[in-house]
DOVEX-29489 format. One record per atom (N, C-alpha, C, O, CB): residue number from 1; chain; atom name; z, y negated, x. Coordinates in steps of 0.02 Angstrom, whole numbers, plus 50000, padded with zeros to 5 digits. Atoms other than C-alpha are relative to their C-alpha. Last residue first. Glycine has a CB too. Example, Ala and Ser with C-alpha at 12.3 -4.5 7.8 and 13.67 -1.06 7.14 Angstrom:
(2,'A','N',(49997,50059,49958)),
(2,'A','CA',(50357,50053,50684)),
(2,'A','C',(50037,49945,49961)),
(2,'A','O',(50045,49890,49986)),
(2,'A','CB',(49929,49977,50020)),
(1,'A','N',(50000,50059,50045)),
(1,'A','CA',(50390,50225,50615)),
(1,'A','C',(50000,49940,50045)),
(1,'A','O',(50033,49941,50097)),
(1,'A','CB',(50062,49999,49950)),
END
This chain:
(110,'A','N',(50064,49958,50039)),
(110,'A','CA',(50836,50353,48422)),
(110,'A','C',(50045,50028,49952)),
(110,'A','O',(50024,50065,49908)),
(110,'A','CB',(49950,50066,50046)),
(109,'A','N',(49966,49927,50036)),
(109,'A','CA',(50939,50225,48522)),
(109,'A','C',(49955,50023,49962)),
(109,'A','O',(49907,49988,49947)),
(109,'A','CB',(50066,49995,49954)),
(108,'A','N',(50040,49990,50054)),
(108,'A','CA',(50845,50111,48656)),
(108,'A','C',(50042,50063,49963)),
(108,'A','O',(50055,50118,49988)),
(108,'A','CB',(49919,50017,50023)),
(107,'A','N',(50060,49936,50021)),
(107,'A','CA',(50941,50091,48824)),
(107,'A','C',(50006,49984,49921)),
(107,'A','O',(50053,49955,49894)),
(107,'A','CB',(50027,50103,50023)),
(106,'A','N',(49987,49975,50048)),
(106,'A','CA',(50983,49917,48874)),
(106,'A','C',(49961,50070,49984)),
(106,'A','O',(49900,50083,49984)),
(106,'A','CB',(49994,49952,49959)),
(105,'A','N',(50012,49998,50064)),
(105,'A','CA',(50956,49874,49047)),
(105,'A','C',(50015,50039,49937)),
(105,'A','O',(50030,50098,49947)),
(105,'A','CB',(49958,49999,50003)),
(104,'A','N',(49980,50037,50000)),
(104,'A','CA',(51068,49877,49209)),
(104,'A','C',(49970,49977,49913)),
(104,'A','O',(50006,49949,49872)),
(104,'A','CB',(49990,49971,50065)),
(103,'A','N',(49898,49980,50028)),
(103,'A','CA',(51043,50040,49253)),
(103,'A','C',(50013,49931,49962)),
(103,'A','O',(50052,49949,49918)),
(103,'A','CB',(50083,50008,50089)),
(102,'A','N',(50020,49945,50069)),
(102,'A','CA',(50848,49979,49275)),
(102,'A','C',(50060,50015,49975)),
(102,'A','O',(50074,49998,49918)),
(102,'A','CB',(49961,50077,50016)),
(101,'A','N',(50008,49945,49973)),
(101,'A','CA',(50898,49820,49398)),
(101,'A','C',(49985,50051,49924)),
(101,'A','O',(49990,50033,49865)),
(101,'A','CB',(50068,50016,50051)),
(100,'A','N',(49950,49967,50042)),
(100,'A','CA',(50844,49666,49310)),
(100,'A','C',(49992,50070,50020)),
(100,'A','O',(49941,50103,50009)),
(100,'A','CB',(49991,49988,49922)),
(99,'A','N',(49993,49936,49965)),
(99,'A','CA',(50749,49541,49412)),
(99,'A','C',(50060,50034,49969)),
(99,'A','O',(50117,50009,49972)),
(99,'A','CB',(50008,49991,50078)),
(98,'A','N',(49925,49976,50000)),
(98,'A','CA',(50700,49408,49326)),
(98,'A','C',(50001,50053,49999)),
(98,'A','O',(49972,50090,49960)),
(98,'A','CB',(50041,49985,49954)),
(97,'A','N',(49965,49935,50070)),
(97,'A','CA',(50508,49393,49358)),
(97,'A','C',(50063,49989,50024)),
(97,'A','O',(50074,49980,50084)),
(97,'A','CB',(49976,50102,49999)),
(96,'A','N',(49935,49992,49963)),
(96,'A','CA',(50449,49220,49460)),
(96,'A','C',(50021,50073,49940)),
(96,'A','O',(50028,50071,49879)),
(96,'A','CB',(50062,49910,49999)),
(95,'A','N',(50017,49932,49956)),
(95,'A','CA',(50247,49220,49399)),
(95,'A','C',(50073,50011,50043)),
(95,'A','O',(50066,50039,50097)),
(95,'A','CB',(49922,49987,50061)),
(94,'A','N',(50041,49937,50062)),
(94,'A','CA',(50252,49091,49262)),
(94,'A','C',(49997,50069,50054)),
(94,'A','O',(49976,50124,50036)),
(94,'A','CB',(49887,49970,49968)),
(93,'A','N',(49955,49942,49993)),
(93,'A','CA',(50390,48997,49388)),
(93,'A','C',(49966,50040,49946)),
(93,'A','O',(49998,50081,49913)),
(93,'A','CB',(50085,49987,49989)),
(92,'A','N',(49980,49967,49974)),
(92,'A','CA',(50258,48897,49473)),
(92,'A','C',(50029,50072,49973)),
(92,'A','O',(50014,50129,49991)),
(92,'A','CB',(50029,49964,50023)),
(91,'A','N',(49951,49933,50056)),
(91,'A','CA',(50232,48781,49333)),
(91,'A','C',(50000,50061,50030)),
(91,'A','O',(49995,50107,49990)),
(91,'A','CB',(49967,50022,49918)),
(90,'A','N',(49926,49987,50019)),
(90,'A','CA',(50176,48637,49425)),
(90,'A','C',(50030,50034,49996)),
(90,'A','O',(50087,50033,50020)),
(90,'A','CB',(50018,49991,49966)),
(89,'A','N',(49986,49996,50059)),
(89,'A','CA',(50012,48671,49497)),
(89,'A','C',(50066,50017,50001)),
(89,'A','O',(50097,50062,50029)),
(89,'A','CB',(49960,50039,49967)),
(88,'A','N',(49927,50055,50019)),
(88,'A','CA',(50028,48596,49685)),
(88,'A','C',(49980,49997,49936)),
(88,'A','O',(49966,49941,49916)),
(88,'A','CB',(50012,49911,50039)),
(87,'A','N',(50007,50037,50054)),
(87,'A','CA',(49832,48676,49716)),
(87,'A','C',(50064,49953,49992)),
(87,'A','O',(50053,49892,49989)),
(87,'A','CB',(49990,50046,49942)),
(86,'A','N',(50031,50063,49976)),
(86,'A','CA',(49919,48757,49861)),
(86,'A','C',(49964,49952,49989)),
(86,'A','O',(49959,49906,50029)),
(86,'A','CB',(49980,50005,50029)),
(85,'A','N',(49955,50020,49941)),
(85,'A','CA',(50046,48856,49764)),
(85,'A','C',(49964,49920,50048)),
(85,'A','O',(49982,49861,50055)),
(85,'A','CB',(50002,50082,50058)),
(84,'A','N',(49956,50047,50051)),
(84,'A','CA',(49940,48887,49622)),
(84,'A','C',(50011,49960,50046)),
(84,'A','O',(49984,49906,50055)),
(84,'A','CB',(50068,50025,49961)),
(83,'A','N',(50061,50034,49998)),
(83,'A','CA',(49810,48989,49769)),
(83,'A','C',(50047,49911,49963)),
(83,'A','O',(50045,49853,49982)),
(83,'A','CB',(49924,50054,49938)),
(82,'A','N',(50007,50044,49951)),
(82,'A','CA',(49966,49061,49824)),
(82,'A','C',(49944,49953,50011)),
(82,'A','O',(49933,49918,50060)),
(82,'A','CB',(50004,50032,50046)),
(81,'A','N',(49943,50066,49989)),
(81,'A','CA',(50013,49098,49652)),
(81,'A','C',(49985,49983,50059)),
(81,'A','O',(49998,49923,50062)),
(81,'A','CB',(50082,50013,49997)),
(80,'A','N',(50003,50039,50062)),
(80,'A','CA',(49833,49186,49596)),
(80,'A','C',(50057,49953,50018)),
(80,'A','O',(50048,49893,50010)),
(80,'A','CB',(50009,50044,49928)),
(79,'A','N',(50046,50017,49994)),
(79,'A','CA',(49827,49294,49757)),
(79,'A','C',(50001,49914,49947)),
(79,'A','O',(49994,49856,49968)),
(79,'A','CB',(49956,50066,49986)),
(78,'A','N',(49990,50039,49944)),
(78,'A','CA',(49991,49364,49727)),
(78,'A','C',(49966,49932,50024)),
(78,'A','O',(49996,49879,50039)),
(78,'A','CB',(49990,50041,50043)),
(77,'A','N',(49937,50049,50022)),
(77,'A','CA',(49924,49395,49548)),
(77,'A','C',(50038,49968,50049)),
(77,'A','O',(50057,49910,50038)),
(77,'A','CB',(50052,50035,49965)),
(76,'A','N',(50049,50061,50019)),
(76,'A','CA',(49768,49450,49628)),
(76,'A','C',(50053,49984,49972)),
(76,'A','O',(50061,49927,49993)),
(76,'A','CB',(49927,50001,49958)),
(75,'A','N',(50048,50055,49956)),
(75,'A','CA',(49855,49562,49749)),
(75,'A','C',(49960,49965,49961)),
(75,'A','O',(49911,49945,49991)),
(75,'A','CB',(49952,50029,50053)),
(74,'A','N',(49935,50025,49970)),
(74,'A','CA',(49970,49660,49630)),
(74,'A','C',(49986,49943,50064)),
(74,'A','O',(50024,49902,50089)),
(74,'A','CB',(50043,50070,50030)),
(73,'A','N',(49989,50026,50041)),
(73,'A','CA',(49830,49707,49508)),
(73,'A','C',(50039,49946,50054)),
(73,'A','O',(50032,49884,50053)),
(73,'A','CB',(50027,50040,49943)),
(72,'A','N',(50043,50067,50024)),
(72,'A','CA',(49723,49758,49648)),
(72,'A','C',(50020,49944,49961)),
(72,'A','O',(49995,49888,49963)),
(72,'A','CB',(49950,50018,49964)),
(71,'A','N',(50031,50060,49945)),
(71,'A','CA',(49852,49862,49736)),
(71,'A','C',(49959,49943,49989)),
(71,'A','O',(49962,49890,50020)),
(71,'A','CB',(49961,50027,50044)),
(70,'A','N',(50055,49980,49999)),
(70,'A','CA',(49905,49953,49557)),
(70,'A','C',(49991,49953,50061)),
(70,'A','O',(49997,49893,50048)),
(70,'A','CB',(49960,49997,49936)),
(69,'A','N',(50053,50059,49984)),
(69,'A','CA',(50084,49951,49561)),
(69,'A','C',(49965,50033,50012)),
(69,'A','O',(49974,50091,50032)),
(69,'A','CB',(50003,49947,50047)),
(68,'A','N',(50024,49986,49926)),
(68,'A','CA',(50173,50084,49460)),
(68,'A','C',(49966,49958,50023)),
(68,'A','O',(49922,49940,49983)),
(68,'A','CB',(49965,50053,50012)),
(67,'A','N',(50070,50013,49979)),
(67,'A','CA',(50259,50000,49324)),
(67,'A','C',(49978,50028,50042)),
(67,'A','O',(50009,50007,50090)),
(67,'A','CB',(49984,49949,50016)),
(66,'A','N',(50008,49931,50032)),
(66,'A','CA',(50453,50010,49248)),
(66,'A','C',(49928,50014,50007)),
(66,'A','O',(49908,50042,49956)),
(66,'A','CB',(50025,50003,49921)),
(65,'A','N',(50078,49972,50045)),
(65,'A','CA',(50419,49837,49272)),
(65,'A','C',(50012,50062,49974)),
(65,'A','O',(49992,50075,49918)),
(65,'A','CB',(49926,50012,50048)),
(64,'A','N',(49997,50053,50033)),
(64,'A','CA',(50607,49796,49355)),
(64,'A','C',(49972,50002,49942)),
(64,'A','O',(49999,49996,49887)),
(64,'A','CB',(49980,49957,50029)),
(63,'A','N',(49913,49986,50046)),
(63,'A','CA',(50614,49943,49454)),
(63,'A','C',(49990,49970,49929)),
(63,'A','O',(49984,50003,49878)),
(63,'A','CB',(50082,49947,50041)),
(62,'A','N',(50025,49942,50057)),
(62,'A','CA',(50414,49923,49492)),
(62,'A','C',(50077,50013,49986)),
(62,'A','O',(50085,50038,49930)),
(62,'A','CB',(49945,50082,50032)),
(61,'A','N',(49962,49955,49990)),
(61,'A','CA',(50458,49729,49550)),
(61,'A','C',(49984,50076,49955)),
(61,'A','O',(49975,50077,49894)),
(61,'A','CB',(50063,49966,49987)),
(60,'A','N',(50023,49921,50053)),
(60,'A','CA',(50306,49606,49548)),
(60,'A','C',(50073,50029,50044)),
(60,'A','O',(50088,50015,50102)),
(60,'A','CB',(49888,50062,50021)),
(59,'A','N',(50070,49996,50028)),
(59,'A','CA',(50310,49415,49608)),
(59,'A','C',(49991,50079,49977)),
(59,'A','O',(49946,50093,49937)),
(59,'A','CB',(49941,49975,50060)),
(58,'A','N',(50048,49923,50019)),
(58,'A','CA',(50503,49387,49642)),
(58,'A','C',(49936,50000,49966)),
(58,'A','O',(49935,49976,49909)),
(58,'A','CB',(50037,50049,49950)),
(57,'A','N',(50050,49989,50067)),
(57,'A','CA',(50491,49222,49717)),
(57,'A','C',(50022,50058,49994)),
(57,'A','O',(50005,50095,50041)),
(57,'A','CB',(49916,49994,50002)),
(56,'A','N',(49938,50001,50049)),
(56,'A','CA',(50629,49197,49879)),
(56,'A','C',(49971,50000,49918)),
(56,'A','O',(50011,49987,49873)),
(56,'A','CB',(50049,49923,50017)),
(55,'A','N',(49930,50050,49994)),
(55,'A','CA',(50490,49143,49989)),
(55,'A','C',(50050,49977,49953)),
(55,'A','O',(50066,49922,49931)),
(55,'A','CB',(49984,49940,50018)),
(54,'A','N',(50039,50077,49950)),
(54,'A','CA',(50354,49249,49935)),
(54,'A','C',(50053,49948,49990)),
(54,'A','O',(50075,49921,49939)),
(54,'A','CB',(49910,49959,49962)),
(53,'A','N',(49962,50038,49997)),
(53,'A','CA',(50435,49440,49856)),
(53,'A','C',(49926,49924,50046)),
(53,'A','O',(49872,49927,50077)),
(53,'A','CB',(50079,50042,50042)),
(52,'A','N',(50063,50072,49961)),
(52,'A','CA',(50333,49566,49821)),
(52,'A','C',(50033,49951,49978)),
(52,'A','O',(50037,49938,49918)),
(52,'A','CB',(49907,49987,49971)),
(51,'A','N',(49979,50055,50011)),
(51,'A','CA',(50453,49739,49773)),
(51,'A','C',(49961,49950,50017)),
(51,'A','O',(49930,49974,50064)),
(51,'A','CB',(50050,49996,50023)),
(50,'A','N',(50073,50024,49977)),
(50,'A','CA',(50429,49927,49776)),
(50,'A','C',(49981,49924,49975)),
(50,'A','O',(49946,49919,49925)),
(50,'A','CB',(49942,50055,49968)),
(49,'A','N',(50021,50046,50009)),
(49,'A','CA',(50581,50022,49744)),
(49,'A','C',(49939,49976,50019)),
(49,'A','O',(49903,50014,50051)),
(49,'A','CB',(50033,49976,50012)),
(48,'A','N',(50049,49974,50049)),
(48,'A','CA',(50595,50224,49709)),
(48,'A','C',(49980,49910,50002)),
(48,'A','O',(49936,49898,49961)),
(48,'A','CB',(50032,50051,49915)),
(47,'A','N',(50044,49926,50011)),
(47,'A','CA',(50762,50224,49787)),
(47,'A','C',(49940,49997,49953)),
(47,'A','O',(49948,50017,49896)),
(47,'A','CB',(50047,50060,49966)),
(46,'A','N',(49971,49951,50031)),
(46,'A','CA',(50842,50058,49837)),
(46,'A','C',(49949,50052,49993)),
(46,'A','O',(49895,50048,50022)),
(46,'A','CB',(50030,49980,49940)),
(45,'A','N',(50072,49979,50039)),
(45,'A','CA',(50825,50013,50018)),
(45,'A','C',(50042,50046,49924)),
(45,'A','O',(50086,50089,49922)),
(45,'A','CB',(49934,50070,50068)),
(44,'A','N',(49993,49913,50023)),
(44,'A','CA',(50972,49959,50129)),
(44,'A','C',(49943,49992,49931)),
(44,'A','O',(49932,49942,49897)),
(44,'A','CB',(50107,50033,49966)),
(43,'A','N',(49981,49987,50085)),
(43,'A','CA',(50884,49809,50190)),
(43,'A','C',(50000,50050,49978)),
(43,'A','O',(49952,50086,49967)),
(43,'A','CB',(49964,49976,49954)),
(42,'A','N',(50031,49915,50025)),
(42,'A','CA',(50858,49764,50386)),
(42,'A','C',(50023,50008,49932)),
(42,'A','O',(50076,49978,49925)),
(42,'A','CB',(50034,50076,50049)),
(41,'A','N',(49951,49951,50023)),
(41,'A','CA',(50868,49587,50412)),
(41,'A','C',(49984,50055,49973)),
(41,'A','O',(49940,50064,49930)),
(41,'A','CB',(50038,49979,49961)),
(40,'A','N',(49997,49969,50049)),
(40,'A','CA',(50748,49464,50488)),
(40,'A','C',(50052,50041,50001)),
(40,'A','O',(50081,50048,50055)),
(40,'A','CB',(49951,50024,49988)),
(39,'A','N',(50016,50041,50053)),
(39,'A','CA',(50735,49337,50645)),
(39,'A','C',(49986,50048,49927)),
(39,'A','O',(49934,50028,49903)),
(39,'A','CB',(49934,49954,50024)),
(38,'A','N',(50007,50039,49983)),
(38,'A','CA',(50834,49453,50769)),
(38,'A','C',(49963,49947,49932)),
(38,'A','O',(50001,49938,49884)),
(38,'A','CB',(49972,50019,50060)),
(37,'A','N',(50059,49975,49956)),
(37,'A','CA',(50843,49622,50684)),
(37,'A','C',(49967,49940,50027)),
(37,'A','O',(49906,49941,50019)),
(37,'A','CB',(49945,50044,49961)),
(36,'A','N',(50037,50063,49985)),
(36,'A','CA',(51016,49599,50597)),
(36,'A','C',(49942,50007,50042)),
(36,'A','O',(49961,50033,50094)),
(36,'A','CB',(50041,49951,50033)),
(35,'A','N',(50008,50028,49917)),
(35,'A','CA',(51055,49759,50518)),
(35,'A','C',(49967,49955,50011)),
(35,'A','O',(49913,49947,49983)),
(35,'A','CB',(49972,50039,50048)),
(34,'A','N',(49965,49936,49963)),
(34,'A','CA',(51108,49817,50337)),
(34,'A','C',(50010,49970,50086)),
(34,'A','O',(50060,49955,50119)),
(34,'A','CB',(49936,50084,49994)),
(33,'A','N',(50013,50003,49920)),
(33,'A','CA',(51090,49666,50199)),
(33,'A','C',(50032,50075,50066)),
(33,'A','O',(50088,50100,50069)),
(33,'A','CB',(50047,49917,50020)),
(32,'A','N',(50033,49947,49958)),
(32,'A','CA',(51077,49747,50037)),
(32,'A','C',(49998,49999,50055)),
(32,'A','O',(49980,50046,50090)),
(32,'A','CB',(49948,50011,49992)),
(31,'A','N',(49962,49943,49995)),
(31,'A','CA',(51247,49644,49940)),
(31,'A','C',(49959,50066,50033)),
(31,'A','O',(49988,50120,50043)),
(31,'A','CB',(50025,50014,49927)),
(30,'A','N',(49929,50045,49970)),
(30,'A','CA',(51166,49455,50005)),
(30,'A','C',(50026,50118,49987)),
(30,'A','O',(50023,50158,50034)),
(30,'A','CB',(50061,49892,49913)),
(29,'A','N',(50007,49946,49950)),
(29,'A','CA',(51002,49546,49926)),
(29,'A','C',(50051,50002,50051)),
(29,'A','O',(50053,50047,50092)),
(29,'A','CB',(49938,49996,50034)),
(28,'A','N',(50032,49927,50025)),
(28,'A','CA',(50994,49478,49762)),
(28,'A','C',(49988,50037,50069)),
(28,'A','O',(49952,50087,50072)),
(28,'A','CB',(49919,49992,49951)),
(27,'A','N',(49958,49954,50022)),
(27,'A','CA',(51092,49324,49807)),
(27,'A','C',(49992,50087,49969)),
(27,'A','O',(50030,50130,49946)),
(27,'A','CB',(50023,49962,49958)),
(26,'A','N',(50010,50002,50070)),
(26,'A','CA',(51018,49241,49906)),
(26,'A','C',(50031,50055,49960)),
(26,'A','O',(50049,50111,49978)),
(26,'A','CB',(49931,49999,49987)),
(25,'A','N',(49962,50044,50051)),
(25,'A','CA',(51093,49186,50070)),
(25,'A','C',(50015,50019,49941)),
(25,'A','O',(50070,50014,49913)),
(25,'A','CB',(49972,49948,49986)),
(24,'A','N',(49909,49928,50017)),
(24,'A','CA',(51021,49333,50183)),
(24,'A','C',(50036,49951,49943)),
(24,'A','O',(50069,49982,49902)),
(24,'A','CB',(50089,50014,50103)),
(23,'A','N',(49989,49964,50070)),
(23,'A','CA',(50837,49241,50145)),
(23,'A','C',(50075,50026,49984)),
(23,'A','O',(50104,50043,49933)),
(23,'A','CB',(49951,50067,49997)),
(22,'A','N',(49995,50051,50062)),
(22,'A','CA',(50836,49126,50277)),
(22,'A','C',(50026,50021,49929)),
(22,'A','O',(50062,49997,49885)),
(22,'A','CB',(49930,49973,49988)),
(21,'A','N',(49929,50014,49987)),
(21,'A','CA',(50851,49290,50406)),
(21,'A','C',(50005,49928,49940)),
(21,'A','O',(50053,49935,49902)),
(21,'A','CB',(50017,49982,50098)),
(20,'A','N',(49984,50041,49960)),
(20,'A','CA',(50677,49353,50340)),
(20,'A','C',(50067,49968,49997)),
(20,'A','O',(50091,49956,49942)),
(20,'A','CB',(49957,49963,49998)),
(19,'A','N',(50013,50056,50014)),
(19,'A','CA',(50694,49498,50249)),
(19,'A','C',(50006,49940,50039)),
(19,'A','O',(50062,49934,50063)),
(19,'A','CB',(50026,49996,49958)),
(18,'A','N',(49980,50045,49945)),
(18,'A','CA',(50664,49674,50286)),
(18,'A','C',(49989,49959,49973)),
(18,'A','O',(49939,49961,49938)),
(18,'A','CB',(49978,49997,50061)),
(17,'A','N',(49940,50000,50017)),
(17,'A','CA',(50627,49850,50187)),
(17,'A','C',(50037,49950,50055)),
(17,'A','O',(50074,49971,50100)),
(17,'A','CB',(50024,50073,49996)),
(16,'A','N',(50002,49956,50022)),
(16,'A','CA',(50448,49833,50223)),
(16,'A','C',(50088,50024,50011)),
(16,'A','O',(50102,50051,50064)),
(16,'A','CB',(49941,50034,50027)),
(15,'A','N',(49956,50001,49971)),
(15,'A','CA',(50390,49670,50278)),
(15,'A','C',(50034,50067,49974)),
(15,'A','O',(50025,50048,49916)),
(15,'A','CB',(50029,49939,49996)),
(14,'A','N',(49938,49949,50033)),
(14,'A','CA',(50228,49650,50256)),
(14,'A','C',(50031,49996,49998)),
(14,'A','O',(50033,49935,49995)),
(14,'A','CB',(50021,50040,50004)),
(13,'A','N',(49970,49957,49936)),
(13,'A','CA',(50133,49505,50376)),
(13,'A','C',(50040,50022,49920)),
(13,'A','O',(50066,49982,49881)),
(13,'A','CB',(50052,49956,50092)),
(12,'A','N',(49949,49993,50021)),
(12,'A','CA',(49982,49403,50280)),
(12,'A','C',(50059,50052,50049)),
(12,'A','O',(50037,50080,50099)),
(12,'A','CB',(49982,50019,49936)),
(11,'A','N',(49968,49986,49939)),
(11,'A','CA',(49819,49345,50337)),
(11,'A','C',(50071,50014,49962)),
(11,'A','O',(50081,49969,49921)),
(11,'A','CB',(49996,49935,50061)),
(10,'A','N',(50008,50030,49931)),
(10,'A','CA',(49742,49419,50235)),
(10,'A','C',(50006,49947,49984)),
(10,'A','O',(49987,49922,49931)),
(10,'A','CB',(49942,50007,50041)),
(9,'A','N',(49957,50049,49967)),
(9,'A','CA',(49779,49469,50065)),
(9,'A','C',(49974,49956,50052)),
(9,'A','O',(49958,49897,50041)),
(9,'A','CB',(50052,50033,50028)),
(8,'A','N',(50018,50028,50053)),
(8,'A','CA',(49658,49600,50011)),
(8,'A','C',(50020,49912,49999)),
(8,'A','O',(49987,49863,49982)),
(8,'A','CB',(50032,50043,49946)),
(7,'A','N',(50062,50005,50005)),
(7,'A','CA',(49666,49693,50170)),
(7,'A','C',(49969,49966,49951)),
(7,'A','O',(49907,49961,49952)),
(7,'A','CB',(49982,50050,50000)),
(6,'A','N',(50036,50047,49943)),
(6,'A','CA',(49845,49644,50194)),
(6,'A','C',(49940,50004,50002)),
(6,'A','O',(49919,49953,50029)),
(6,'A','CB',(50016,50009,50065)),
(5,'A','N',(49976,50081,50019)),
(5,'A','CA',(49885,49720,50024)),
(5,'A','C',(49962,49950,50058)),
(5,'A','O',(49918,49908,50051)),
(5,'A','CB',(50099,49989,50008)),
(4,'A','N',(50056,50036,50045)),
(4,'A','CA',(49770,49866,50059)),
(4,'A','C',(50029,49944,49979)),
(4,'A','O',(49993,49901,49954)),
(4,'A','CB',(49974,50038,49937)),
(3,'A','N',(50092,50021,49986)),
(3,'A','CA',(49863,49906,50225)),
(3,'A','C',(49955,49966,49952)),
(3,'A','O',(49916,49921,49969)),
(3,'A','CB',(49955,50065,50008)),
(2,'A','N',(50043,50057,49927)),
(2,'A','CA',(50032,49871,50141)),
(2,'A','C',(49949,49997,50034)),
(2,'A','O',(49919,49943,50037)),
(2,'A','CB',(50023,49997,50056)),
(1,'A','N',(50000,50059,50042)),
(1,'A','CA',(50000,50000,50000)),
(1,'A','C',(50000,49938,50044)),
(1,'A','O',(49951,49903,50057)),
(1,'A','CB',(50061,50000,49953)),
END
């Protein structure tokens, strides 16, 4: 999935269970931080995650989605806010998802 992101992407750098050291603040990962790795942090990983973050954005979570990412989908919506981004269209947060772990939602009664 990172190869075809960055192949779709370019120029971009992955980061794959790591956040840049700016980030340890926030609060959605303040309780994953593991090891300091000079300018980033290692991130206990949850199980089955798969996350796209851009400077503290969540842009797609499959926890979250309950979704499998599709590489294309997940790179033109990337694609689509960093284009926003440098346009300086306002409304940014149409593509920020609230991040709601799965345990954390309501189950459905039958």
């Amino acid at each position: 999935m990172s190869d075809a992101l960055q192949g779709e992407l370019a120029p971009v750098e992955v980061l794959q269970n790591e956040i840049p050291v700016e980030w340890r603040n926030l609060p959605q990962f303040k309780s994953r931080l593991a090891d300091h790795l000079g300018e980033k942090f290692k991130l206990i990983p949850y199980i089955g995650a798969f996350e796209v973050w851009h400077e503290g954005t969540l842009l797609f979570s499959k926890l979250s989605s309950r979704v499998w990412p599709s590489c294309k989908s997940v790179a033109a919506k990337v694609k689509a806010y960093l284009q926003d981004r440098k346009n300086k269209i306002p409304d940014l947060t149409k593509y920020n998802i609230k991040y709601t772990h799965p345990s954390q939602k309501q189950k459905s009664i039958i």
